[in-house]
Legacy VTK file of the C-alpha trace (Angstrom):
# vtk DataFile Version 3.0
C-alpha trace
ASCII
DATASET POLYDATA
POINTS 285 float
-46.403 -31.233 -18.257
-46.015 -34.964 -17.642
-42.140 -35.125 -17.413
-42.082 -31.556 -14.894
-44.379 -33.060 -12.503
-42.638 -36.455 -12.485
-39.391 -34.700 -11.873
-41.189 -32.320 -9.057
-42.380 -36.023 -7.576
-39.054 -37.770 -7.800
-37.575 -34.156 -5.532
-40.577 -34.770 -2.842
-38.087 -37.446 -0.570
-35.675 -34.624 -0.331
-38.095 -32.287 1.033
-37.207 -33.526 4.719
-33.770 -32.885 3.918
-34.602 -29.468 2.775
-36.709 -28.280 6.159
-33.955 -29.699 8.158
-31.256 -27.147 6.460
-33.610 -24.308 6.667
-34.110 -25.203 10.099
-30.567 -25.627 11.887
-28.757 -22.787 8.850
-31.123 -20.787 7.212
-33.284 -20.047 10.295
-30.136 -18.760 12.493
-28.891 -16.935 9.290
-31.494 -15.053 9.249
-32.087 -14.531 12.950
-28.166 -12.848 13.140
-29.483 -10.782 9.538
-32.338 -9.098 11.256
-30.881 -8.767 14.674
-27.577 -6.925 13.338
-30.022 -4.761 11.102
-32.732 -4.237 13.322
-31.602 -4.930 17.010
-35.025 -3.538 18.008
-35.739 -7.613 17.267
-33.775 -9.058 19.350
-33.713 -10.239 22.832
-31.585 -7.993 24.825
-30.304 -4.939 22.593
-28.109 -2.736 25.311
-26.541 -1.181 21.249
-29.233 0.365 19.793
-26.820 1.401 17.214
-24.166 -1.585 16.797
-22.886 -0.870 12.621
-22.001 2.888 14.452
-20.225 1.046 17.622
-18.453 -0.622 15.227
-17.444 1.956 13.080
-16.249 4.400 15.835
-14.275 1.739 18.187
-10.705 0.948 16.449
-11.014 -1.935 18.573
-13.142 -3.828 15.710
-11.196 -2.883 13.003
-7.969 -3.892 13.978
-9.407 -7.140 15.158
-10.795 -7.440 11.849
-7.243 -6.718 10.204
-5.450 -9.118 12.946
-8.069 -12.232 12.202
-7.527 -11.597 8.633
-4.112 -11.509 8.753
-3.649 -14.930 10.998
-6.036 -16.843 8.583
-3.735 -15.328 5.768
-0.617 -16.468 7.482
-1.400 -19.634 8.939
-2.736 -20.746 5.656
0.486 -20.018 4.106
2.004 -21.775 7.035
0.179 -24.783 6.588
0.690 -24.476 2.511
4.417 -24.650 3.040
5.073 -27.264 5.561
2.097 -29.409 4.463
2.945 -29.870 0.674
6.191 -31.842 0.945
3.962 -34.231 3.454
1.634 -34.010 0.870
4.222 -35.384 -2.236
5.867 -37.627 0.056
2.015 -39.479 0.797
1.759 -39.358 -3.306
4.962 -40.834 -3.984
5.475 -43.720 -0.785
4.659 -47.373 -1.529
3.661 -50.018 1.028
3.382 -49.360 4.400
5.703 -46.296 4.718
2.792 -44.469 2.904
0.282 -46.098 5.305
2.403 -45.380 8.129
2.795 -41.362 7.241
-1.172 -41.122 6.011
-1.665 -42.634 9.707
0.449 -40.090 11.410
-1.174 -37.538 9.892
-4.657 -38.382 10.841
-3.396 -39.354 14.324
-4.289 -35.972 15.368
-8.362 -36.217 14.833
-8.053 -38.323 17.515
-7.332 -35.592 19.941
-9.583 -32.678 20.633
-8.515 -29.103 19.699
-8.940 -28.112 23.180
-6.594 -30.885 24.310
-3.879 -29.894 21.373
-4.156 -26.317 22.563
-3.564 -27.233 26.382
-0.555 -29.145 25.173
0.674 -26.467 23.424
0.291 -24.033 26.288
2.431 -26.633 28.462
4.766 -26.773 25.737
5.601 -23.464 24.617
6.162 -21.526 28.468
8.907 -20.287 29.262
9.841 -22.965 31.599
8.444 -25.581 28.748
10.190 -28.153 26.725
10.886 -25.671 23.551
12.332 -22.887 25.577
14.690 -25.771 27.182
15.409 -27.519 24.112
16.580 -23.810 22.184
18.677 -23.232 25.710
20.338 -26.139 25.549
21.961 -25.646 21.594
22.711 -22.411 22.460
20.011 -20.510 20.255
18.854 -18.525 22.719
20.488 -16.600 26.536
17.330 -16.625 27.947
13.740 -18.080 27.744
12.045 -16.621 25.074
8.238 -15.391 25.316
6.174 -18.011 22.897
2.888 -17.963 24.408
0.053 -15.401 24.889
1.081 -13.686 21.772
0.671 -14.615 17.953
3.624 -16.606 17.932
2.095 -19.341 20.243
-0.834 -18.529 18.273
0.342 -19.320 14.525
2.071 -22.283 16.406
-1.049 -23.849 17.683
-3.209 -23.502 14.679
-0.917 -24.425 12.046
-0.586 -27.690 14.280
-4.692 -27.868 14.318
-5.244 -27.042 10.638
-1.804 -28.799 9.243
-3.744 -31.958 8.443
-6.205 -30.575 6.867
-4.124 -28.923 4.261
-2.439 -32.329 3.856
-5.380 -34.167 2.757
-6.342 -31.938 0.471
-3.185 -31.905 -1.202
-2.815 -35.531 -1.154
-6.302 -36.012 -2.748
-5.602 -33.983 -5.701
-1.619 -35.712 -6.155
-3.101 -39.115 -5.663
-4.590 -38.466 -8.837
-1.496 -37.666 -10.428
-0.234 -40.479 -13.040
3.674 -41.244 -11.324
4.103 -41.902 -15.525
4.094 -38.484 -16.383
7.607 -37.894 -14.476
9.315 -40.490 -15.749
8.009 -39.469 -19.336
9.381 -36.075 -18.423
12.563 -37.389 -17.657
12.768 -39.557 -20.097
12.346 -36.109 -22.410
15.708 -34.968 -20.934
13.956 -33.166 -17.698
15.579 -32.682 -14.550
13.219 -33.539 -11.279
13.082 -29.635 -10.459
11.872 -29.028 -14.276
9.131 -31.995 -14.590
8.180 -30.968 -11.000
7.612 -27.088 -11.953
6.040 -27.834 -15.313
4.291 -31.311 -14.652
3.372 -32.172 -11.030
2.516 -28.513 -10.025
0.309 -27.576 -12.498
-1.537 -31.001 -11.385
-1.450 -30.179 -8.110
-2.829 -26.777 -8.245
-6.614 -27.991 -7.727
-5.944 -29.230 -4.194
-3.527 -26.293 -3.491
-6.997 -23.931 -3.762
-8.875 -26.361 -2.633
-6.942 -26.948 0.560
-6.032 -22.736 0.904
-9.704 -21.827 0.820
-10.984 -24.357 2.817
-8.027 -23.724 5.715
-8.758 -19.914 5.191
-12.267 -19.521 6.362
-12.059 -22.206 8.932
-9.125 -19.921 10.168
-11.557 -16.867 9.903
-14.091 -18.407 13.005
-11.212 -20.320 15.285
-11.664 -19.452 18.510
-10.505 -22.033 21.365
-6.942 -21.822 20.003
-6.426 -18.124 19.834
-7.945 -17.913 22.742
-5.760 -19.659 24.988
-2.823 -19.361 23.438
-3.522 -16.056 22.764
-4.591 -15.229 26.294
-6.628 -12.618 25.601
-3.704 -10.223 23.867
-4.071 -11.381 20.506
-8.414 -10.822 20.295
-10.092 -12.054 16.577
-13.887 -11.275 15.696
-14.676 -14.830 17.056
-13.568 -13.829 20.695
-15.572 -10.503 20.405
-18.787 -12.258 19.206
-18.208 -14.672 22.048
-17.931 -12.044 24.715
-20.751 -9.579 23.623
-23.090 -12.860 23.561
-21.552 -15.116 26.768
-20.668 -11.853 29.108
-21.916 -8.667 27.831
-25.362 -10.443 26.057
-25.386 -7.690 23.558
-27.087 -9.750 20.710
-27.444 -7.036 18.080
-23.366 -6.301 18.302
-23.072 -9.616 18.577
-24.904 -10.005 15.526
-23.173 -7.362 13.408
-20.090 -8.415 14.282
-20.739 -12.037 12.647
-22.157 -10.524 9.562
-19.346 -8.159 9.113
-16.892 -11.442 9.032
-19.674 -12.724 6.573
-19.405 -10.081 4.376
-15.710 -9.604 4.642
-15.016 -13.527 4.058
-17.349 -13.366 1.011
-15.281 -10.258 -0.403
-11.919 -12.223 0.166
-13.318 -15.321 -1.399
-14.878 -14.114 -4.874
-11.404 -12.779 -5.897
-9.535 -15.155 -4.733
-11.898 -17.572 -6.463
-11.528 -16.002 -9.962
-8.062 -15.508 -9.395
-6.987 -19.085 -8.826
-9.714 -20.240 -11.196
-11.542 -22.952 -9.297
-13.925 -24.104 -11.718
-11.098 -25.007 -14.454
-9.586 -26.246 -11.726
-12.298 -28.755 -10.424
-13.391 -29.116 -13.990
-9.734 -29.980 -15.017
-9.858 -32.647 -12.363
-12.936 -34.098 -12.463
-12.005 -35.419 -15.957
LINES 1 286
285 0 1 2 3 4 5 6 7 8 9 10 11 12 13 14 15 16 17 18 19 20 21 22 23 24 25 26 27 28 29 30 31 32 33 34 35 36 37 38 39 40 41 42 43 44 45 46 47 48 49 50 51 52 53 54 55 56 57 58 59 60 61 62 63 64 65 66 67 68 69 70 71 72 73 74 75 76 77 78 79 80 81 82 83 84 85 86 87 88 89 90 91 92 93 94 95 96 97 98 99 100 101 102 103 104 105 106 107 108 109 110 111 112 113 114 115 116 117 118 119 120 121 122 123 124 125 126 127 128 129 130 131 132 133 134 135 136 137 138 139 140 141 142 143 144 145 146 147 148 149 150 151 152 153 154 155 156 157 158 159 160 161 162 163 164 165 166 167 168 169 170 171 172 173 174 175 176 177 178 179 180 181 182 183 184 185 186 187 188 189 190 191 192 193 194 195 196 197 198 199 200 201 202 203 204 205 206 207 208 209 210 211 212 213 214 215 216 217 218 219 220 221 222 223 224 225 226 227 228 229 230 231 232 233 234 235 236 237 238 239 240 241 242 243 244 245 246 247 248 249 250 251 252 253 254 255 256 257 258 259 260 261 262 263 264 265 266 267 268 269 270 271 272 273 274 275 276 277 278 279 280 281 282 283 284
């Protein structure tokens, strides 16, 4: 009995710690749970019935399918053009690495409403792009970019990008540079020790960094929002609207805790499919 109540003793300085959590993410959990379930409970309720407003209005469903389906894209997005950066960091010496590591955290410096203004200046049809494809010919006539998912995969790849890129380049800094040159040293070319050697090395951050850009994807709102302008609508925007316009809290509600539900039943596949503890597990030794 002496040892348990020493350990409960030694847990009492997190016990601030603990109220604080169930304060500022358990409490509002919970509020959303009972007001989606029971909007009887909550503060103005003009759905009585939101889980059958949601079921009969194809307007939730496909913006359930459409926010799914940018996460799923601009992940892959970010996957492709963000693991080159990623090997490039891994491989540079001296200050070319430090230069390119900078570059790519340059943009924390700038908000995501700023990045998304940019790219609304950007991406018109009088803007820079549409001038630059005019002038080599690629195009006859401006092209429409913006307030439609183009300018919308455009302007959160360009958020999320970095993020991607970090994760990669924690799990490749990891990666003893050896190994290749013992693989070509075996008779290897660079595509073969990079397929059989650096990728299977890499893989950790490669879930790491896809999960992680996923479900931030899944709640982005400024960004599709804008650059969307209002044609390409996600769950986010609807939760924002029923709460900020139409202050319907219990759709409001069941709207978040359908993206809940659905983000948990994309993420336990995907987890056992890419095999994250092996993966972490691999790594952390």
């Amino acid at each position: 009995m002496r040892p348990r109540a020493g350990a409960w003793r030694a847990l009492w300085p997190l016990l601030p710690l603990v109220a604080f959590l169930a304060l500022v993410v358990v409490g509002p959990i919970v509020r959303v749970l009972v007001w989606g379930l029971a909007p009887s409970f909550a503060p103005t309720a003009p759905t009585q019935a939101p889980w059958a407003e949601i079921t009969a209005t194809p307007l939730y469903r496909d913006a359930l399918v459409r926010t799914f389906r940018l996460s799923l894209t601009v992940t892959l997005g970010c996957l492709v053009l963000g693991y080159p950066v990623a090997y490039a960091l891994a491989r540079a010496r001296g200050w070319g690495g430090h230069v390119l590591l900078a570059l790519v955290v340059a943009p924390f410096w700038i908000s995501v409403l700023a990045r998304s203004f940019t790219w609304m200046v950007l991406l018109q049809r009088q803007g820079v792009v549409n001038r630059v494809l005019l002038a080599l010919g690629l195009v006859t006539e401006p092209v429409p970019l913006i307030y439609n998912e183009v300018g919308v995969h455009v302007g959160m790849i360009h958020v999320l990008l970095p993020y991607m890129i970090l994760s990669l380049y924690g799990a490749m800094r990891t990666i003893d540079p050896q190994l290749l040159r013992a693989a070509a040293g075996l008779g290897a070319t660079e595509w073969q020790a990079f397929r059989r050697v650096w990728w299977p090395l890499s893989r950790a951050g490669v879930a790491a960094g896809s999960l992680l850009l996923f479900v931030v994807a899944l709640g982005f709102f400024v960004t599709p929002a804008l650059l969307g302008g209002g044609k390409v609508t996600t769950l986010a925007m609807l939760i924002e609207a029923h709460v900020s316009q139409a202050q319907d809290w219990p759709l409001a509600a069941a709207l978040g805790l359908l993206l809940l539900a659905a983000t948990l039943l994309a993420l336990l596949p995907a987890q056992r499919a890419l095999r994250l503890e092996a993966l972490v597990g691999a790594g952390g030794r």
